[in-house]
C-alpha atoms as one frame of an Amber mdcrd trajectory, in Angstrom:
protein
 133.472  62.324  87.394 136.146  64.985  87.610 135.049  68.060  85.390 137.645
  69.771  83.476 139.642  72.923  84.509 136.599  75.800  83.876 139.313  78.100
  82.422 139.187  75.265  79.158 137.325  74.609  76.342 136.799  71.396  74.819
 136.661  71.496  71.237 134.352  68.665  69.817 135.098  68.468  65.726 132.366
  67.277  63.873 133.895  67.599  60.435 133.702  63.605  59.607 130.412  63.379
  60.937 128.197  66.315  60.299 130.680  68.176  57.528 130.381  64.827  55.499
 126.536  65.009  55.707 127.418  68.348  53.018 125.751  67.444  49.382 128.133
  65.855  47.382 130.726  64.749  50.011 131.901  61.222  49.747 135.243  60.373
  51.907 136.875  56.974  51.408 137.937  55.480  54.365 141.609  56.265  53.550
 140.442  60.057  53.303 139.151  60.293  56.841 141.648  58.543  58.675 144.090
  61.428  57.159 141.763  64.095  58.352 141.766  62.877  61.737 145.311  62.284
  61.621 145.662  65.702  61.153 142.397  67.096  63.709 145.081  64.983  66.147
 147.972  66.849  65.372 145.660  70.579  65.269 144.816  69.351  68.587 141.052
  68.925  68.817 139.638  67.095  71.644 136.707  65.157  70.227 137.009  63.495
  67.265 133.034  62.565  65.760 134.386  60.329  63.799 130.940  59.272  61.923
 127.553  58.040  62.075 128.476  53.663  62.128 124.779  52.227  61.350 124.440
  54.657  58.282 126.156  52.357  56.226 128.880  49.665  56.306 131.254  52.210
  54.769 130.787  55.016  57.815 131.249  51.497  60.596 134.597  50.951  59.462
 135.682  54.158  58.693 135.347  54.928  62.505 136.468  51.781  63.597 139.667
  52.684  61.603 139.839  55.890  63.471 139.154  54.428  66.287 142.148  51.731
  66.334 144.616  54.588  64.449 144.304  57.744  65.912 145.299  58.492  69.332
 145.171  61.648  71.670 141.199  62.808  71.037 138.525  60.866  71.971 136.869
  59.101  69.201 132.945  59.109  69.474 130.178  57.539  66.956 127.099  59.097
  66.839 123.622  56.987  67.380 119.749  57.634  67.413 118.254  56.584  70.691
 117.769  53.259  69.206 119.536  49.923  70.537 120.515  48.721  67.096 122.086
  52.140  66.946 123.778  52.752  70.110 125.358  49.007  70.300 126.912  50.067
  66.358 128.417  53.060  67.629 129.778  51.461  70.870 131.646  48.189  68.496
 133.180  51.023  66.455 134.632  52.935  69.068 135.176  49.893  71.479 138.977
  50.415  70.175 139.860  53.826  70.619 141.683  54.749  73.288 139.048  57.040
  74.894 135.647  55.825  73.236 132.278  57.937  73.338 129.137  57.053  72.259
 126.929  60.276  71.238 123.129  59.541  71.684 120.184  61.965  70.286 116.906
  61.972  70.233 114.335  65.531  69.478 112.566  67.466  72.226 110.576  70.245
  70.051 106.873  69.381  69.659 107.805  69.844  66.265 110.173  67.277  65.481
 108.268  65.258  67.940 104.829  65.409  65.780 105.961  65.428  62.448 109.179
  63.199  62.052 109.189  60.457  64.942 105.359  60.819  65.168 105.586  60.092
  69.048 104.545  61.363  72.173 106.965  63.570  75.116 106.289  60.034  77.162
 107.751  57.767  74.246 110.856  60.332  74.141 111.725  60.049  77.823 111.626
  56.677  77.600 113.763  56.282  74.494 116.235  58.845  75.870 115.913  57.094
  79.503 116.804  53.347  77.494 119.405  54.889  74.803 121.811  56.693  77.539
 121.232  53.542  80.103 122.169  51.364  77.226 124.882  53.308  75.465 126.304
  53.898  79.287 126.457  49.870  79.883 128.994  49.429  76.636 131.261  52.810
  77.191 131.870  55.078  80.299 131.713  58.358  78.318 128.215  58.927  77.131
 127.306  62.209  75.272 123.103  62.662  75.107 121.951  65.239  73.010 118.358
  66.620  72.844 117.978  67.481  68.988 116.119  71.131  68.014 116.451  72.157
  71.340 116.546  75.600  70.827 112.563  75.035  69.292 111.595  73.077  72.281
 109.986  73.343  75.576 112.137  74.232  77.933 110.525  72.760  81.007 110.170
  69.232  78.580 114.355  69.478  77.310 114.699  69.925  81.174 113.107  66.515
  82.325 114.749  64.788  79.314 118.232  66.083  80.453 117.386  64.870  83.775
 116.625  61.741  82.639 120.280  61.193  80.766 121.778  62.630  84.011 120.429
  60.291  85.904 121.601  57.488  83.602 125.077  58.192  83.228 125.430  60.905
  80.690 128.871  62.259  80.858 128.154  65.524  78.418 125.010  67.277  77.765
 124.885  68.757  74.209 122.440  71.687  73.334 121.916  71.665  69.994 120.842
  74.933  67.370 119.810  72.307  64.885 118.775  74.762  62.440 120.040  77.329
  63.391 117.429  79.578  64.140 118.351  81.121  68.005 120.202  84.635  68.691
 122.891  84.575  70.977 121.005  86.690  73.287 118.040  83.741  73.451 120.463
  81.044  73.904 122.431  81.996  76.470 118.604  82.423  78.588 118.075  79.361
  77.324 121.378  78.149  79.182 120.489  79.944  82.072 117.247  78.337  82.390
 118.260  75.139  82.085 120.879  75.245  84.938 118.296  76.604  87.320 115.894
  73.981  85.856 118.511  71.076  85.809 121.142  71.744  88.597 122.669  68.231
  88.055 123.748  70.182  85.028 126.980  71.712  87.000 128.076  68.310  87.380
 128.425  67.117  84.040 130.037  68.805  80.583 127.682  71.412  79.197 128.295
  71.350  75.433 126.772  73.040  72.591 126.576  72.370  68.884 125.321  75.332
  66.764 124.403  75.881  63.081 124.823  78.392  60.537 121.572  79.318  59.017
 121.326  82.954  59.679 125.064  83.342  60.210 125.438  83.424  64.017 126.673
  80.056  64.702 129.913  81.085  65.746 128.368  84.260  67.869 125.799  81.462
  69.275 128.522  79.424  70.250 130.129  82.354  72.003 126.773  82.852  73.799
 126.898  79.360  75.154 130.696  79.610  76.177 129.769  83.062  78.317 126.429
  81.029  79.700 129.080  78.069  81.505 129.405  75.178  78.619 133.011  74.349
  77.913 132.474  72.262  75.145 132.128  73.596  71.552 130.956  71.439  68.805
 132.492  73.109  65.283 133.330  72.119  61.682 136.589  72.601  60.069 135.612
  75.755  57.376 132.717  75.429  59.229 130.988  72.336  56.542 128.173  70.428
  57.593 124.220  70.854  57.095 123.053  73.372  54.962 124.510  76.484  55.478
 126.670  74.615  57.996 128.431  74.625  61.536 129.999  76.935  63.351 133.453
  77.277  62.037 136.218  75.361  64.330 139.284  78.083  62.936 136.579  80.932
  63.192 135.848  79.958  66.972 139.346  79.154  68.667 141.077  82.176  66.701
 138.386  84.395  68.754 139.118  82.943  72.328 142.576  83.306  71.243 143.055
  86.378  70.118 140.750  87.834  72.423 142.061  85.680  75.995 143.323  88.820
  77.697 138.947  89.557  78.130 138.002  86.069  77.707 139.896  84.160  80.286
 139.321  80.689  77.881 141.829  78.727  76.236 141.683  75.865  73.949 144.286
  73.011  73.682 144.795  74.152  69.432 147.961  74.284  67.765 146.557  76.843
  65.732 149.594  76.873  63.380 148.238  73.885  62.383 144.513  75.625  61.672
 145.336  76.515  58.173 146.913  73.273  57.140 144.021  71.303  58.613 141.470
  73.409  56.525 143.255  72.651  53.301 143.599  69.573  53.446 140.020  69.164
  54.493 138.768  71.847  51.434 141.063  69.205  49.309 139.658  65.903  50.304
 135.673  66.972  50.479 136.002  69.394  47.405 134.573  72.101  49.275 135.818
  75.598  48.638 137.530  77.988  51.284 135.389  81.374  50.471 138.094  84.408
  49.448 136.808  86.276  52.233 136.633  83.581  54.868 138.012  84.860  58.486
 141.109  83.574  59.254 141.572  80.635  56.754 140.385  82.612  53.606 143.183
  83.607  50.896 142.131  87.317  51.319 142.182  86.942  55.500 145.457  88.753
  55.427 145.560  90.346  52.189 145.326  94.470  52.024 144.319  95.919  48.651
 143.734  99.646  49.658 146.521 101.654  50.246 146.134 103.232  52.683 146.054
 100.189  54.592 149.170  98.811  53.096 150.766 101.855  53.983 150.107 100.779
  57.601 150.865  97.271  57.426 154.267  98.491  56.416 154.514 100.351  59.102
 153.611  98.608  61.280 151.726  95.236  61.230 148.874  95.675  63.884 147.512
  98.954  62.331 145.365  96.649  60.414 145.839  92.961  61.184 144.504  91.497
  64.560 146.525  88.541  64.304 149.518  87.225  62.975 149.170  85.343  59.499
 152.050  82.683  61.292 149.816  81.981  64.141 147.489  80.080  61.978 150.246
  78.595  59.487 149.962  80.880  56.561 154.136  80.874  56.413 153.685  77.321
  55.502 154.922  77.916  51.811 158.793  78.598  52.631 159.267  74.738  52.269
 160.919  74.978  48.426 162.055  71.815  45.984 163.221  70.875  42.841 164.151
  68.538  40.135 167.380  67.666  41.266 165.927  67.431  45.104 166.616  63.832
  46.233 164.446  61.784  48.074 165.855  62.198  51.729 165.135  66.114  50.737
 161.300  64.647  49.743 161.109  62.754  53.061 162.113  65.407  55.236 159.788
  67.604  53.631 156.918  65.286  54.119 158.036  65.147  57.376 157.604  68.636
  58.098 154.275  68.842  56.983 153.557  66.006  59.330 153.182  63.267  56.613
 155.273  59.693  57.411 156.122  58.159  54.410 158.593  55.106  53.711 158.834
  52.457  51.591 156.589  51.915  48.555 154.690  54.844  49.773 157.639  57.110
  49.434 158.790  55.884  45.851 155.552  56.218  44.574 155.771  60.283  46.346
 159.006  60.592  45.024 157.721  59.107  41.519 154.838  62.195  41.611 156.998
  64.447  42.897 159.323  64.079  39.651 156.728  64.512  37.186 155.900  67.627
  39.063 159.059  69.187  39.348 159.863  68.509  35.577 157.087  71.129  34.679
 157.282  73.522  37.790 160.627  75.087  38.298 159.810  74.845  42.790 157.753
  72.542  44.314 156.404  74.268  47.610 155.061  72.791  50.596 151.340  73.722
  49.396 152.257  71.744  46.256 153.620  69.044  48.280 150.660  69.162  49.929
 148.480  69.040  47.135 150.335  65.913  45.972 149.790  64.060  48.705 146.454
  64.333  49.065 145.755  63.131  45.868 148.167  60.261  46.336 146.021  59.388
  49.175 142.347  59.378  46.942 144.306  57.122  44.593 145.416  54.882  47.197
 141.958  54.802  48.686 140.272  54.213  45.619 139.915  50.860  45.436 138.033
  49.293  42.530 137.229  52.321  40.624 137.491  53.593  37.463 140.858  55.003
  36.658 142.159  57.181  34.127 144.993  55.622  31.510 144.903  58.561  28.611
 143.261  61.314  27.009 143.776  62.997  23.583 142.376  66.470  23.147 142.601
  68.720  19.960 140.963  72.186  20.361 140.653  75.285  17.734 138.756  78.130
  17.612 137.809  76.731  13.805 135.799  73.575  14.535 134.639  71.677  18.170
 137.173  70.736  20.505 137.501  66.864  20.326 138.707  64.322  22.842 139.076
  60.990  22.618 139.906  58.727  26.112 141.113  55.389  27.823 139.632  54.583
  31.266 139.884  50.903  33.336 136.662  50.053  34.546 136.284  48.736  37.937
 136.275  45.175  36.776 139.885  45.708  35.098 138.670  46.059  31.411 139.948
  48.898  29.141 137.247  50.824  27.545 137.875  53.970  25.157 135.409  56.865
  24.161 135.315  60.239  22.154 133.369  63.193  21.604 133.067  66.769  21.119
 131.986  69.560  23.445 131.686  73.230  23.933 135.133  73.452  25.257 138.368
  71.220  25.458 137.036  70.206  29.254 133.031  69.713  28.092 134.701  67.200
  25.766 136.856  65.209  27.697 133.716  64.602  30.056 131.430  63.804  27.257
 134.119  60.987  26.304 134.145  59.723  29.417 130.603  59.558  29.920 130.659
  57.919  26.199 133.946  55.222  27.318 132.038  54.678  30.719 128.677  54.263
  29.101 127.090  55.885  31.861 124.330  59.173  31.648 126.101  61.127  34.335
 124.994  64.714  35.153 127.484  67.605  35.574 126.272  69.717  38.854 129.423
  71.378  39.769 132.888  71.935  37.946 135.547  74.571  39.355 139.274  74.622
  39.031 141.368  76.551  41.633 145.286  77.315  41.674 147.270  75.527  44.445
 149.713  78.845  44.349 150.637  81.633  42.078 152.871  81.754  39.139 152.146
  80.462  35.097 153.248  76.599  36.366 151.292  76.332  39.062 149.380  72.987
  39.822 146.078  73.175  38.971 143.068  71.571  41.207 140.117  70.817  39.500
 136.919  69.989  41.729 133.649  68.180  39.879 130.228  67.135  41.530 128.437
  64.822  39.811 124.694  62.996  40.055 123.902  59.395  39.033 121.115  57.610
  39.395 120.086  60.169  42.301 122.817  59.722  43.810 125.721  63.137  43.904
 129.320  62.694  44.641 132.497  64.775  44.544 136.129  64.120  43.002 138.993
  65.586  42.857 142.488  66.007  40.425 145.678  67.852  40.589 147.943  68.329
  37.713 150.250  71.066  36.316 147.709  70.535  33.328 144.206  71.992  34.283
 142.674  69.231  31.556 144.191  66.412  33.132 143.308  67.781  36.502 140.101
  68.369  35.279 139.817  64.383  33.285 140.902  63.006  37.077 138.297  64.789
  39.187 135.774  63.044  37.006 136.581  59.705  36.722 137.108  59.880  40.626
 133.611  61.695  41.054 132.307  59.063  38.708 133.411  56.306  40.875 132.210
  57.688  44.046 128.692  58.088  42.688 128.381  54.217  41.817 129.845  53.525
  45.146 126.834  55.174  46.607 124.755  54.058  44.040 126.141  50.259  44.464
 125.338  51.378  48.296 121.531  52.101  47.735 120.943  49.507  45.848 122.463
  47.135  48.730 120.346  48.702  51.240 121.542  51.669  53.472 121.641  50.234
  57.088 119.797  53.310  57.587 116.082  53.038  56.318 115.109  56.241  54.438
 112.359  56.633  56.354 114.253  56.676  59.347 116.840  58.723  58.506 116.710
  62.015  60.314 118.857  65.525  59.466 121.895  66.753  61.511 121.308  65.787
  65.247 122.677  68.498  66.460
């Protein structure tokens, strides 16, 4: 195997796999294929597309990828289990360049608690799972899970092992994110002098957020020889999630001339990618997020506007364009046709024709009848929610809503939803607040006992007719989900994000009930 050119990083994007395992995060099929559309065109390497025995729903959502998206490789991730590995390998078998990702735990801890096992039963499993996964694809990634809480010597003979068996890339893995950077890179260290087989293969590692050093952890590993980073888009994923993907290539970027590392991002693309991703899992960018957050560039103090004006660098490391923060010059209106509406798509890397683009044009009318300009964040914004429509499927679906609200008496609202079975069903009641009842009388139309966990609306941009985006997590039955609207009107906005999170909960409820692929007792947290 050639190994790549050591002045490179390989950026691994876990976004669909581990950032979907985030509470409340339920992508449609439709939803992810956009995403890693648009990881294709932000230039990632490796796409994890999913985890294909979880459920029915995550197989062909990565077979999809798989057969759709070309450029990264596509790789499904597996337990060291046979049922496991040959799922992962049928829904990758199309991609263009196909990796199966293998895992199994190394820390006495996981070993003795959750698989209840021995260190001889996990050599073997690894020994079988990489043998097995390397007879159905050529590029095998093995990961050793909670390695940074294991034996050293022990992760040692189990990387052997998947060395010896064909494993393409090793992956160290922070799984909860309890090393220093200091620690991990000795870690690193020890395992090349323990492992020298180690130089001949990908080194890779795959950090998490707990105490905040994921991305500094990363770094570590980088500066200790891997060249493959595993990272999140706004860095989502388990708990306090993964190391942030925008966070991590902005560093080796804007810091090369002492680095010596390059990645193969477009990182004009970077803030694009992490709206659209923020849009689709309902997950909000923090204000003060590095690089992607809307207060990453802002200056409130004056003394350090007075040197922006000046000059730029006296207080900005980077240049907002670099990451695609200039992406709002794009500007329409009512009386902009739809070639103008195509090309503008276009430029924001959206193809659209036929009954897609009437139905784009269509939105983009009713838009641009309330806003006086339609920017490229709006047109964004619009698309996006085009696409949950068009990947609802049998949901429920909003037709109308009535509200009256005074200061004098409850706010009332009164609504028309179609069921999934294509019956109209109607339902009213009063609430705290013009939103509380509109969801009360969907609840009441729905007939379902549906609790509220999250609600938050955001602005798309500034200005009094800006499009509203209203985010709602609900819980059902045990089960949570997410759902999103857009709408000049922040109650309509609101009324969509509902009915949508409504649907995705029964989906996973319908889901449960089926029987997850996955047995819960089986199931195991982020890999890696």
């Amino acid at each position: 195997m050639s190994l790549p050119d050591p002045d490179r990083v390989i950026i691994f994007d876990t976004t669909l796999r581990d950032g979907e395992q985030s509470p409340g995060i339920s992508l449609n099929t439709q939803e992810k294929l956009e995403i890693a559309h648009q990881l294709a065109r932000l230039g990632v390497d490796v796409i994890e597309a999913g985890f294909p025995i979880a459920s029915p729903g995550d197989f062909e959502a990565v077979q999809a990828i798989a057969r759709q998206v070309d450029g990264p490789v596509i790789a499904g991730l597996a337990r060291a289990h046979a049922a496991d590995v040959e799922r992962a390998a049928e829904a990758v078998r199309d991609a263009e360049h196909p990796r199966v990702h293998t895992f199994i735990s190394t820390s006495d801890i996981h070993i003795e608690h959750q698989l209840m096992s021995t260190r001889e039963d996990v050599k073997a499993q690894a020994r079988a799972a990489v043998a097995h996964a390397r007879s159905l694809v050529e590029d095998v990634e093995f990961s050793p899970m909670d390695a940074t809480r294991a034996d050293v010597e022990f992760t040692a003979e189990v990387l052997q092992i998947a060395i010896d068996e064909g494993a393409t890339t090793i992956n160290i893995p922070d799984t909860v994110g309890y090393t220093m950077p200091i620690e991990f890179a000795a870690f690193l260290a020890r395992l090349y002098e323990l492992v020298p087989a180690l130089r001949n293969v990908v080194l890779s590692v795959h950090c998490h957020d707990d105490l905040g050093l994921a991305v500094a952890n990363s770094f570590a590993g980088v500066q200790a020889g891997a060249r493959q980073v595993e990272l999140a888009i706004n860095g989502i994923g388990e708990r306090a999630g993964n190391a942030s993907l925008e966070e991590f290539v902005m560093l080796l970027e804007t810091r090369k001339a002492d680095i010596g590392l390059r990645t193969g991002i477009t990182t004009r693309e970077i803030a694009r990618t992490s709206r659209l991703v923020s849009r689709l899992t309902g997950y909000p960018v923090q204000p003060n997020k590095a690089i992607v957050g809307r207060n990453a560039f802002a200056h409130e103090s004056g003394i350090h506007q007075d040197g922006v004006l000046k000059e730029r660098t006296t207080y900005e490391i980077m240049d907002a364009t670099t990451v695609g923060l200039d992406a709002n010059s794009l500007v329409l209106g009512k009386h902009s046709g739809r070639h103008a509406l195509k090309d503008a798509l276009e430029q924001l890397g959206y193809a659209v024709d036929g009954a897609a683009l009437n139905q784009a044009f269509k939105r983009f009318k009713e838009v641009a009848d309330r806003k006086k300009q339609v920017t490229a964040m709006d047109l964004e914004a619009l698309v996006t929610d085009e696409l949950r429509e068009a990947g609802a499927g049998m949901n429920w679906t909003l037709d109308w809503f009535d509200v009256e609200a005074s200061n004098r008496r409850p706010p009332h609202a009164r609504v028309s939803l179609t069921a999934p079975d294509g019956s109209t069903v109607q339902g009213d009641f009063t609430g705290d607040g013009p939103v509380d009842a509109i969801f009360r009388a969907i609840n009441t139309a729905a007939r379902r006992e549906v609790r509220l966990r999250e609600f938050r609306i955001d602005s798309v941009t500034g200005g009094q007719d800006a499009l509203g985006e209203a985010s709602v997590v609900l819980e059902l039955a045990g089960q949570s989900a997410a759902g999103q609207g857009v709408s000049t009107d922040i109650i309509e906005a609101a009324a969509l994000a509902y009915v949508r999170a409504l649907s995705n909960c029964e989906r996973k409820v319908h889901q449960a009930a089926d029987g997850p692929v996955v047995p819960a007792s089986e199931r195991t947290p982020s890999p890696v």
